[in-house]
C-alpha positions, -999 to +999 in steps of 0.1 A: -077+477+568-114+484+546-097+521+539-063+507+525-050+497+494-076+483+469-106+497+488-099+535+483-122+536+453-151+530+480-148+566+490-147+595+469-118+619+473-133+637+506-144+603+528-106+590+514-092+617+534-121+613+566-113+576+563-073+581+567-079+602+596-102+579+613-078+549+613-054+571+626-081+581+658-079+544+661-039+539+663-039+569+687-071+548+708-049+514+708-019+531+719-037+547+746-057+512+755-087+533+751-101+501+738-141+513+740-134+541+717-111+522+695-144+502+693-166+531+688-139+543+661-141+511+640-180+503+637-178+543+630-154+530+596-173+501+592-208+516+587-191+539+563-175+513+544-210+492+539-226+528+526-200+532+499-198+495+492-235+496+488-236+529+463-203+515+445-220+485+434-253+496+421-235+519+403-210+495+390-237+472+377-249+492+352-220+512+341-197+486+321-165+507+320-168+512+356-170+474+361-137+466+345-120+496+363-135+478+395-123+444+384-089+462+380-087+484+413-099+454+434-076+429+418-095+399+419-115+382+389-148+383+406-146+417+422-184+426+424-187+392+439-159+394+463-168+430+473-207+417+477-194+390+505-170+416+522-203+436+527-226+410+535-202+399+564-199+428+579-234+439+577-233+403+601-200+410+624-220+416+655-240+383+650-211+363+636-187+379+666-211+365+693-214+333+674-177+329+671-172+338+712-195+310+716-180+281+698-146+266+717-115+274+712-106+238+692-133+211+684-109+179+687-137+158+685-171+161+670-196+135+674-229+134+687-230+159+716-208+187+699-224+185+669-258+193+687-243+220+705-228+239+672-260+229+655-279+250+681-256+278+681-262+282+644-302+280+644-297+304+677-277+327+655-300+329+623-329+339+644-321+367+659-350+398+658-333+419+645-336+446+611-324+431+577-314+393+598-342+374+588-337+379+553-298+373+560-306+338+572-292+321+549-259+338+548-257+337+589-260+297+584-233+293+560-206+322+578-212+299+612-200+266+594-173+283+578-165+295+614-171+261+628-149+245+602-120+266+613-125+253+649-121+216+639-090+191+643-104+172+608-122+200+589-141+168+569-167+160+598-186+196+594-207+176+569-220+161+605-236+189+613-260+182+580-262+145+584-271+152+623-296+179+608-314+154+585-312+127+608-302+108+575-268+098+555-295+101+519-281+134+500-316+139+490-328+143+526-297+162+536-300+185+504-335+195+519-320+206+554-309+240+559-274+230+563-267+216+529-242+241+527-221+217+552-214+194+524-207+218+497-179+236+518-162+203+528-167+195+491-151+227+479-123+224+506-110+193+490-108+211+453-091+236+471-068+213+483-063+197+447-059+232+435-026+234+462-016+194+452-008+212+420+014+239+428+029+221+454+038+189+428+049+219+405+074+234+427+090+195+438+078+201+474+066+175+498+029+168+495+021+135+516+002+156+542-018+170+510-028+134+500-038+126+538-063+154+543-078+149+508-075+110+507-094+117+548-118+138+533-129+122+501-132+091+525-149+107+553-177+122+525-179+084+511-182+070+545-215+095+560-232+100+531-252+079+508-235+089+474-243+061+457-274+079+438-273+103+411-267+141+429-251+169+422-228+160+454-220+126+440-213+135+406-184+164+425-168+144+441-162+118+412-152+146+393-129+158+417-115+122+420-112+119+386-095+153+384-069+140+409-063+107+396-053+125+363-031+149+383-010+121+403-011+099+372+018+110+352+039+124+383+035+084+396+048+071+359+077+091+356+095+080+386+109+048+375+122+069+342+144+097+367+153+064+387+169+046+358+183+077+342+204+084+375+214+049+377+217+035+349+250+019+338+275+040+320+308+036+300+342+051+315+339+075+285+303+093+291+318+098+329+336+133+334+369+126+357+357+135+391+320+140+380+287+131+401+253+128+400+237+167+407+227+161+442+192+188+435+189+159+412+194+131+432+169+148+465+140+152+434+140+117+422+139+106+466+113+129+471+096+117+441+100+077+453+086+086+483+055+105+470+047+074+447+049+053+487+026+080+501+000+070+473+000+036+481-015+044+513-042+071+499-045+050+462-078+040+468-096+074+474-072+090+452-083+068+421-046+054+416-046+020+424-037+007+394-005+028+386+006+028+420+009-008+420+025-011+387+048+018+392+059+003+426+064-029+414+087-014+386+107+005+411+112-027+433+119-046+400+146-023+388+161-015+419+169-051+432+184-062+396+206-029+396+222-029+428+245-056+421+253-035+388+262-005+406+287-022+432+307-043+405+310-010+385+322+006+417+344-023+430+359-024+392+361+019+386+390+039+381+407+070+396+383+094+372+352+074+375+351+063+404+337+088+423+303+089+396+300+056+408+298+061+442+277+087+442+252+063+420+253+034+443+244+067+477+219+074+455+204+042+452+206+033+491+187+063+493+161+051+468+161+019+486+156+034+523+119+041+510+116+013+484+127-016+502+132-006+543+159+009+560+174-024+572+181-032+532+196+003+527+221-002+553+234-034+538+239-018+509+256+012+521+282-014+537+283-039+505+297-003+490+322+003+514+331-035+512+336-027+470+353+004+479+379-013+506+385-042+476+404-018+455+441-020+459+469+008+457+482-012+430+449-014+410+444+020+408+478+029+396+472+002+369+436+016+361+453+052+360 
C-alpha cells in the first residue's frame, strides 16, 4: 500500500516504477504462498519507503512551496506530521509486531493481574538493544498502549496501566510515570467520540451507544483518577464536558417543539383531505424522544441534568394533557380529516411507548380503535 496513491511523491520517477514492480513480485509471492519471500519482498519496500520518507521531509522543511504541494499530494491537514508517524512506526514494525503477537487476542477484563502483564510487555518492548530503539522509547511506549487499547472490551481502563504504574490515582504522580500517555489517549478517545456525537446527531442517526461509551469513559477517568486538582488532565476533561453539554443542549430543547408541532390540534380547514403526518417526520421526532431518555441515564457525566429533567418533564406534561385531545378529534373527524387524525394519535402512541412505558402505549392504541369503532355509517355521510 506505502507505493499507492498519495505516497508516489516518496519516490522519484525511477523508484516509482522499481516500487510498482516490487508489489507486483509480492502478488506473484502470495499467489504462489511463497510467504518467506513475500516477507523478504515487503521489508525490501519498506526500507525503501523510510529512505524516501526520510529525504522527502528534510527537504520539505525548508522549501515552502514544496510543503503546500506535500500538504496537497498527501491530503491531510497535517501532512509532515502524519507522514513523520507513518515513518516512525515502521522504523518500529519489528518491535511493535512482536509486541502485538504477545498481547491476547481480546482483554475482557483488565484488573490487577492483566494490567501487570501488559505493563511488562511494554517496559520489555522499549528496552530492546537494539540501533536507533533507545532513543525510540518513547514512541515504543505509546504505539503498545495504542495496541493495547485495541485489545480491550472497555477501551477507558488503559488509563490502569498508568494508575498501576504510579501506584497512585494523584495525576501529579501519574504525570511523572512513563505511561502518562495512558491517560491522554483515553482522554483524546472521548473527543473523538464527541467529534462522531456530532455528525452522528447531524445526520438523525441513533447515538445512545455514543453516549454510553463517552458517559463510561468520562466516568471511568472521574472514578481512577484524582482530578480534583488543577492539571492539564482535569481541566480536558471539563472542557470536553462542557463541550458536550453545549452539543446535547439544544438537540434536548427542541424535542418538545417537533412533538407539539406534529400533534398539535388543527382545524378541518388546515387538514388536506386524505393527508398525514410525513412518516420521515414522525421516525425523527421518535428517535429524537428517545435520545432525550438515553440522556437521562448518561445526564450526569454528560453535564445535562438540568435540561434533561426539565425537557422530560415537558414531554410527559404535554403528552398526557394531549392524548385525550387527539382521540375526541379522531372520534369526532370526518371522511377528509380523518385519516390526519389517526395518524396523529399512531404518532403519539409511538411517542408514548418511550415516554411513558409500553403498557400506556397499548391502551392508547386501543382507546383509538375504540374512537375509531364509535363512528357510525350514518355520521360520516352527515359529516361528508
Amino acid at each position: 500500500m506505502i507505493c499507492g496513491g498519495s505516497f508516489r511523491f516518496l519516490w522519484p520517477s525511477d523508484p516509482v516504477a522499481e516500487a510498482k514492480a516490487l508489489s507486483e513480485d509480492i502478488n506473484r509471492a502470495l499467489v504462489a504462498d511463497d510467504r518467506v519471500k513475500a516477507d523478504l519482498l515487503v521489508r525490501a519496500l519498506h526500507e525503501r519507503a523510510i529512505q524516501r520518507m526520510k529525504e522527502t521531509i528534510e527537504a520539505t522543511g525548508a522549501d515552502e512551496k514544496m510543503r503546500r504541494r506535500f500538504v496537497v499530494q498527501v491530503g491531510t491537514p497535517r501532512a509532515l506530521e502524519d507522514v513523520g508517524t507513518l515513518l516512525r512506526l515502521l522504523v518500529l514494525r519489528d518491535v511493535l509486531g512482536d509486541f502485538a503477537r504477545r498481547l491476547p487476542i481480546h482483554l475482557r477484563g483488565f484488573d490487577r493481574e492483566p494490567v501487570d502483564q501488559v505493563k511488562a510487555l511494554i517496559e520489555a518492548a522499549a528496552v530492546q538493544k537494539a540501533p536507533d530503539l533507545a532513543a525510540r522509547k518513547a514512541d515504543i511506549l505509546l504505539c503498545g498502549l495504542i495496541l493495547v487499547m485495541g485489545k480491550l472490551a472497555t477501551p477507558w481502563q488503559l488509563i490502569r496501566v498508568a494508575t498501576r504504574a504510579a501506584e497512585s490515582d494523584e495525576t501529579a504522580r501519574i504525570a511523572e510515570t512513563p505511561f502518562a500517555d495512558a491517560v491522554a489517549i483515553v482522554l483524546g478517545e472521548i473527543e473523538a467520540m464527541v467529534g462522531e456525537l456530532r455528525v452522528e446527531l447531524k445526520a438523525r442517526r441513533p447515538v445512545t451507544s455514543l453516549l454510553k461509551g463517552i458517559h463510561d469513559a468520562a466516568r471511568g477517568l472521574r472514578t481512577e483518577l484524582d482530578l480534583s486538582a488543577d492539571s492539564p488532565w482535569s481541566r480536558q476533561l471539563a472542557a470536553i464536558r462542557t463541550d458536550i453539554s453545549n452539543l446535547l443542549k439544544s438537540e434536548i430543547e427542541s424535542t418538545p417543539g417537533r412533538v407539539r408541532r406534529l400533534l398539535r390540534q388543527r382545524p378541518p380547514n388546515e387538514i388536506a383531505p386524505g393527508s398525514l403526518l410525513d412518516a420521515i417526520d414522525v421516525s425523527d421526532t421518535e428517535m429524537l424522544v428517545e435520545f432525550v431518555d438515553a440522556c437521562r441515564s448518561y445526564a450526569n457525566e454528560l453535564a445535562v441534568n438540568e435540561v434533561t429533567t426539565r425537557t422530560w418533564l415537558e414531554l410527559q406534561h404535554y403528552l398526557e394533557t394531549t392524548d385525550k385531545a387527539l382521540l375526541d378529534s379522531l372520534r369526532n373527524a370526518g371522511d377528509a380529516d380523518r385519516p390526519f387524525r389517526q395518524s396523529q394519535v399512531e404518532a403519539a402512541v409511538r411517542f408514548c411507548r418511550t415516554v411513558f412505558g409500553a403498557d400506556y402505549a397499548v391502551l392508547l392504541a386501543k382507546a383509538a380503535e375504540i374512537a375509531m369503532q364509535s363512528v357510525t355509517p350514518e355520521r360520516k355521510h352527515v359529516r361528508v
